[in-house]
C-alpha positions as CSV (number, residue, x, y, z in Angstrom):
1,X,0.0,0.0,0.0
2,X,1.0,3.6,-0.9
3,X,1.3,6.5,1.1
4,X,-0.2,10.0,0.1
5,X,0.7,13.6,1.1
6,X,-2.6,15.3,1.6
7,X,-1.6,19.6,1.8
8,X,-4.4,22.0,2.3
9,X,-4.5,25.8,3.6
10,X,-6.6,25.9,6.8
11,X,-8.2,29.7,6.8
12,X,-5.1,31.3,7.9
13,X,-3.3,30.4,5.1
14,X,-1.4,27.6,7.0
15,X,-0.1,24.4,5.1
16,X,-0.8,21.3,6.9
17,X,0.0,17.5,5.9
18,X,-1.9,14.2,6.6
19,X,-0.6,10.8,5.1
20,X,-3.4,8.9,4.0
21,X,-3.2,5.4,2.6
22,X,-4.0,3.8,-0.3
23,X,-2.8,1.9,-3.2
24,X,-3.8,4.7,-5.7
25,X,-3.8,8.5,-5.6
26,X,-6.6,9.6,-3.7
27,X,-9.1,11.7,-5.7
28,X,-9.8,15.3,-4.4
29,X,-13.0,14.1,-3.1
30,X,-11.2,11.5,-1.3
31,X,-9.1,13.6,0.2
32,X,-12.0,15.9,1.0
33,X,-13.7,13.5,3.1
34,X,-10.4,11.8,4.6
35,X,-9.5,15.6,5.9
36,X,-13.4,16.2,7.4
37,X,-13.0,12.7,9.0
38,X,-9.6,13.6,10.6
39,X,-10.2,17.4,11.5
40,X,-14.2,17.7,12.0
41,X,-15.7,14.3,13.5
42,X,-18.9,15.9,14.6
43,X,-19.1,17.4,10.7
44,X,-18.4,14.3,9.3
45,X,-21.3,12.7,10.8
46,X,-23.9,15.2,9.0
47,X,-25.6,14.2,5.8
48,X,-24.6,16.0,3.0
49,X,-27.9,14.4,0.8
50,X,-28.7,18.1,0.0
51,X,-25.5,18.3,-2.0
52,X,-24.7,14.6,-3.4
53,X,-25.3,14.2,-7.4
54,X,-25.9,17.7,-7.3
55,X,-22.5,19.0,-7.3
56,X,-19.1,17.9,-8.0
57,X,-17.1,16.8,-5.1
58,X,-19.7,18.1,-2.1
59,X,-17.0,17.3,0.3
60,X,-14.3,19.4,-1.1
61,X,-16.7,22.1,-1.6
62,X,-18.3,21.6,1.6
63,X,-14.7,22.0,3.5
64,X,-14.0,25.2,1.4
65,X,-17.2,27.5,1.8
66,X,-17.9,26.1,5.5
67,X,-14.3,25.7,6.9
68,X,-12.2,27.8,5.0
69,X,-10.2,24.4,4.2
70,X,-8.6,24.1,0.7
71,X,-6.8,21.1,-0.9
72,X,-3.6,22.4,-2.5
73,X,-1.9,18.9,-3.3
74,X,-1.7,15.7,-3.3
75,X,1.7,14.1,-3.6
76,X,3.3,10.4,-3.1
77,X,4.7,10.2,0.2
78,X,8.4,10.7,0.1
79,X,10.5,8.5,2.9
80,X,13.6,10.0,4.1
């Protein structure tokens, strides 16, 4: 199994990293939800019905416009 570098900005501008596992490259989506499940567990329970098949990637967009949290990369984990 791979390791990914997830980077986003929090609202400050801040660049954080999670390493999330998988054996392919984690769609922005993915990433979306892997963030909201790490950094918001309360949010993460909510149902997001409202914006499923209605927009692309809810998660990600979700993340952006509620919590000012935007996925800047996503890059294979380098091992020193």
């Amino acid at each position: 199994m791979k390791e990914w570098d997830i980077i986003f900005a929090d609202k400050t501008g801040k660049l954080t990293t999670l390493l999330y596992c998988s054996d392919e490259q984690p769609t922005q989506e993915e990433a979306a939800r892997f963030i909201r499940a790490q950094l918001l567990p309360v949010v993460n329970e909510l149902d997001l019905n409202d914006f499923q098949d209605r927009s692309v990637e809810p998660t990600a967009r979700e993340l952006k416009d509620h919590s000012s949290i935007t996925i800047t990369e996503i890059l294979e984990h380098q091992k020193p």
